[in-house]
C-alpha positions in Angstrom: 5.9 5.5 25.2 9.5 4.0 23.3 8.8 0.6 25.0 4.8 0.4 23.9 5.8 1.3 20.2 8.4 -1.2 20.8 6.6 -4.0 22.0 3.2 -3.1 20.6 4.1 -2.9 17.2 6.1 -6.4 17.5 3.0 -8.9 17.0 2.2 -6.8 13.6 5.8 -7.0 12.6 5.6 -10.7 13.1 2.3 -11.1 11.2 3.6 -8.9 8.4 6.9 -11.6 8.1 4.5 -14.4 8.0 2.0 -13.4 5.9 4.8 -12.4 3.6 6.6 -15.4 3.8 3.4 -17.8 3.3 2.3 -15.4 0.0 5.3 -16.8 -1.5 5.3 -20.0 -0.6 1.1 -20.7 -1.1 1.0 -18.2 -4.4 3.7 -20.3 -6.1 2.2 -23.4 -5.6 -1.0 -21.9 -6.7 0.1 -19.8 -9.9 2.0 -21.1 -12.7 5.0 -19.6 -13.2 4.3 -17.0 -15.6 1.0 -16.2 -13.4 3.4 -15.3 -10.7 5.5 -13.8 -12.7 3.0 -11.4 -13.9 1.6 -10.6 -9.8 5.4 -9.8 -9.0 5.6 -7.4 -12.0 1.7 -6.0 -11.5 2.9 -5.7 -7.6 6.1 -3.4 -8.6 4.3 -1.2 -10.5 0.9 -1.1 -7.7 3.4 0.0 -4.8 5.8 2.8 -6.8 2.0 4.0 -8.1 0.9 4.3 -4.8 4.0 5.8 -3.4 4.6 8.6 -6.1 0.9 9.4 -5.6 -0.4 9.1 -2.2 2.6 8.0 0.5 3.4 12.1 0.8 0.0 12.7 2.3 0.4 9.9 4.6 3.9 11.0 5.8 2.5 14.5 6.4 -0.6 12.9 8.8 2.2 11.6 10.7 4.0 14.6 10.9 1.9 17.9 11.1 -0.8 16.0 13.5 0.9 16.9 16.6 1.4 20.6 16.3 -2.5 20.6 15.4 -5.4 21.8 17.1 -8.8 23.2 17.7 -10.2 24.2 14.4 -6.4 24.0 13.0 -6.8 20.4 13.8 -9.7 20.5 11.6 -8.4 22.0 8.8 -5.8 19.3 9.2 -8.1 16.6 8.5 -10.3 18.3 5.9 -7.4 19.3 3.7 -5.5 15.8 4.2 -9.1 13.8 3.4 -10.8 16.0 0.4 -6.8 15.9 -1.5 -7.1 12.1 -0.8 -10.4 11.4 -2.1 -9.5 14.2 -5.3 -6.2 12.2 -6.0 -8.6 9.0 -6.0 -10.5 9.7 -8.5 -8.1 11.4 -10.9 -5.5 8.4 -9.9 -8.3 6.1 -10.8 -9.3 7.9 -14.0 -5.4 8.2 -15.6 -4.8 4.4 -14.4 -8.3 3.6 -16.4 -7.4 5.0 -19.5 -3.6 4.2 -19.7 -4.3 0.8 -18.9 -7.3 1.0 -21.9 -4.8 2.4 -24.2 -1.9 0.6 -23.5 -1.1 -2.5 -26.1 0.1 -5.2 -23.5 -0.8 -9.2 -22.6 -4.4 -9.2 -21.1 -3.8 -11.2 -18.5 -0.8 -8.4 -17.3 -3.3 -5.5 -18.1 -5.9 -7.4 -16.0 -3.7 -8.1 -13.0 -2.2 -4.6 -12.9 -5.7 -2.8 -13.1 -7.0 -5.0 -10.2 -3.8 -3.9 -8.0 -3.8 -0.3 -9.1 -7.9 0.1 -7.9 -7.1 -0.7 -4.5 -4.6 1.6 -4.1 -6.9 4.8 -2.8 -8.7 2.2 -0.3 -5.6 1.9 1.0 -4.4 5.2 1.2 -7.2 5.7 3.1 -6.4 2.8 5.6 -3.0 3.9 6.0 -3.8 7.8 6.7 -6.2 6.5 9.4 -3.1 4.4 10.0 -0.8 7.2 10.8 -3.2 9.1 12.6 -3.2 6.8 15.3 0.4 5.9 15.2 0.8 10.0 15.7 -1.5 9.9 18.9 0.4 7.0 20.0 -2.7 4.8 19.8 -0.4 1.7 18.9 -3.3 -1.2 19.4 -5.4 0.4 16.9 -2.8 1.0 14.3 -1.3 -2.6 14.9 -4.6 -4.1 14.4 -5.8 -2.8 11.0 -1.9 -3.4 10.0 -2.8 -7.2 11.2 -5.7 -7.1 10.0 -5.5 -6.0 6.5 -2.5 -8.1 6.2 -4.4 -11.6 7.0 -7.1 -10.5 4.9 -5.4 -10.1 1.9 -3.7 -13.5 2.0 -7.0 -14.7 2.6 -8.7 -13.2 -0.1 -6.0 -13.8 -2.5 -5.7 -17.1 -2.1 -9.7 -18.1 -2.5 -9.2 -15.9 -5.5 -6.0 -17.8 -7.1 -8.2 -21.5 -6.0 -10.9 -19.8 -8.5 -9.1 -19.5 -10.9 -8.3 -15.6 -11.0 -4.2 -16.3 -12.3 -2.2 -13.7 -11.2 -4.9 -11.3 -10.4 -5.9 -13.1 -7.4 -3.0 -12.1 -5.0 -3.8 -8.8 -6.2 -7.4 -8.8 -5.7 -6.5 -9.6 -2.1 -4.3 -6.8 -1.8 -6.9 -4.2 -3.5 -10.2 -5.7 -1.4 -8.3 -5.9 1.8 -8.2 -2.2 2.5 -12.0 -2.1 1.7 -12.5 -4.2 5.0 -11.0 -0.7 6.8 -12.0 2.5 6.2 -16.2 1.8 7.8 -13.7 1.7 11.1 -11.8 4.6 10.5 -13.6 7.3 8.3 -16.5 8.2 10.6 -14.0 9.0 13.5 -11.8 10.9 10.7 -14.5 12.7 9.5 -16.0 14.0 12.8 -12.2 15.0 13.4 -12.9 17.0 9.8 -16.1 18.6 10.7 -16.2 22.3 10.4 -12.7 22.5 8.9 -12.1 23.5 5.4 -10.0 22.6 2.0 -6.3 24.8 2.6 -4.5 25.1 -0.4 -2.0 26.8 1.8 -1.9 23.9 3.9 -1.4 21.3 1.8 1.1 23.0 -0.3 3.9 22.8 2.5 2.4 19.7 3.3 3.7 18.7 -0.2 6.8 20.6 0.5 7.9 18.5 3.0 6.4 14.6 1.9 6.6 14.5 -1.6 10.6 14.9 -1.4 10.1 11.8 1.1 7.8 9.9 -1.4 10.3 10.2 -4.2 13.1 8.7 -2.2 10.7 6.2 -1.5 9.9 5.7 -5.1 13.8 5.3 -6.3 13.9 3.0 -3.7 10.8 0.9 -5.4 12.8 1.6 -8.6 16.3 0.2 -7.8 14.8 -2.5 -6.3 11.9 -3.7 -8.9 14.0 -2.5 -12.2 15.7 -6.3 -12.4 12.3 -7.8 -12.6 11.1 -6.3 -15.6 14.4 -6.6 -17.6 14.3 -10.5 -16.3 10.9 -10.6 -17.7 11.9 -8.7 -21.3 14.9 -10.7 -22.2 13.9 -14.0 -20.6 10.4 -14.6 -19.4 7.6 -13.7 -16.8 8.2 -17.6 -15.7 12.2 -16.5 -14.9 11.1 -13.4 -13.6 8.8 -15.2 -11.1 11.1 -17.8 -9.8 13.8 -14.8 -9.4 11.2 -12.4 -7.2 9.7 -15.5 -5.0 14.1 -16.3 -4.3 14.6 -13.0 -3.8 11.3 -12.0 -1.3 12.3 -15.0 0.9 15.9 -14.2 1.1 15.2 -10.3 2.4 11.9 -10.8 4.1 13.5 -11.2 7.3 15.6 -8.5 7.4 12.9 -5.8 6.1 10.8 -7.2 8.8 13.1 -6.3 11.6 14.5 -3.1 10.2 10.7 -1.8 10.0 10.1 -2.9 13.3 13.5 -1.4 14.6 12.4 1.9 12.0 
């Protein structure tokens, strides 16, 4: 099993560094400056949303599947699912109205509201994600990894040719995950059949993945926080050219730890 997460995970791993490595080299050719600037700041903000919101039910799919089953198992997966889509829409009703009420550049507002929407699409992708990484169904989860990563350079760059600034690599990362869950929700949703909501349940589920989420969060913190003080006391252009030097420079090494991880 060590040696089929190993080697099964690798061609995703290797996708993952390309794909990374060609959104920076395509999207700055593509964007001006500042429009880049603007996707790398929208992009911080997107992932430490997504992780102080949704990454601790992920992390507990990952863990509590495997002690699971019967009509426990079901429970499992109605409690996980019903908080996910619940968090959705209240996620997607604060991000609506802070971003309404919130005096900032248009084009920023407009790129940050288009990577914030996708987040619940993806949360969904990435529980079904984990599910299969827990039963050790590594083809499956490498694929939508693969294939939500191809398809969100894809989309984002016919976006950014038509025009959409620094919204368009966004837009690929938010329509992407749309592309997923008609493969994985009907299988997680017969898994949910016949169990019920567990406050219970998803309380030491919270217990043990939000503490897990916020150490990923200060991590998104530390490592985001230069961009936006680049972009107040010098410019989203300086900003840009900063996060596209920086990205190349560590891309390898993320790639490999995660593999390793």
């Amino acid at each position: 099993m060590f040696w089929k997460g190993v080697w099964g995970y690798l061609p995703a791993n290797i996708v993952q560094g390309v794909v990374g490595f060609l959104t920076i080299v395509l999207f700055t050719r593509l964007l001006s400056p500042e429009d880049f600037g603007r996707y790398a700041l929208a992009f911080s903000v997107m992932t430490l949303a997504h992780v102080a919101v949704f990454s601790w039910l992920e992390a507990s799919m990952a863990r509590f599947w495997a002690a699971e089953s019967g009509a426990s198992l079901q429970g499992h997966f109605a409690s996980l699912y019903r908080t996910a889509f619940g968090l959705s829409v209240m996620f997607l009703v604060v991000i609506g109205v802070g971003l309404w009420l919130w005096p900032t550049d248009l084009l920023f507002k407009t790129a940050l509201a288009v990577g914030l929407a996708g987040a619940p699409a993806r949360c969904l992708m990435k529980l079904g994600q984990e599910r299969f990484r827990a039963a050790g169904e590594v083809r499956k989860a490498a694929g939508f990894d693969m294939a939500v990563s191809i398809g969100g350079l894809v989309i984002g760059v016919g976006f950014a040719l038509a025009g959409a600034g620094g919204a368009g690599p966004l837009l690929g990362l938010g329509l992407a995950p749309l592309l997923a869950p008609p493969f994985v929700l009907p299988g997680e949703v017969k898994e949910a059949r016949g169990g019920r909501f567990e406050p219970e349940r998803m309380r030491n589920y919270a217990l043990y993945g939000y503490p897990i989420a916020m150490s990923l969060a200060l991590t998104v913190v530390l490592s985001s926080t230069d961009r936006f003080l680049l972009a107040a006391f010098m410019d989203e252009a300086a900003e840009g050219a900063y996060h596209a030097g920086y990205s190349i420079a560590k891309r390898t090494l993320d790639v490999l730890f995660l593999w390793v991880g």
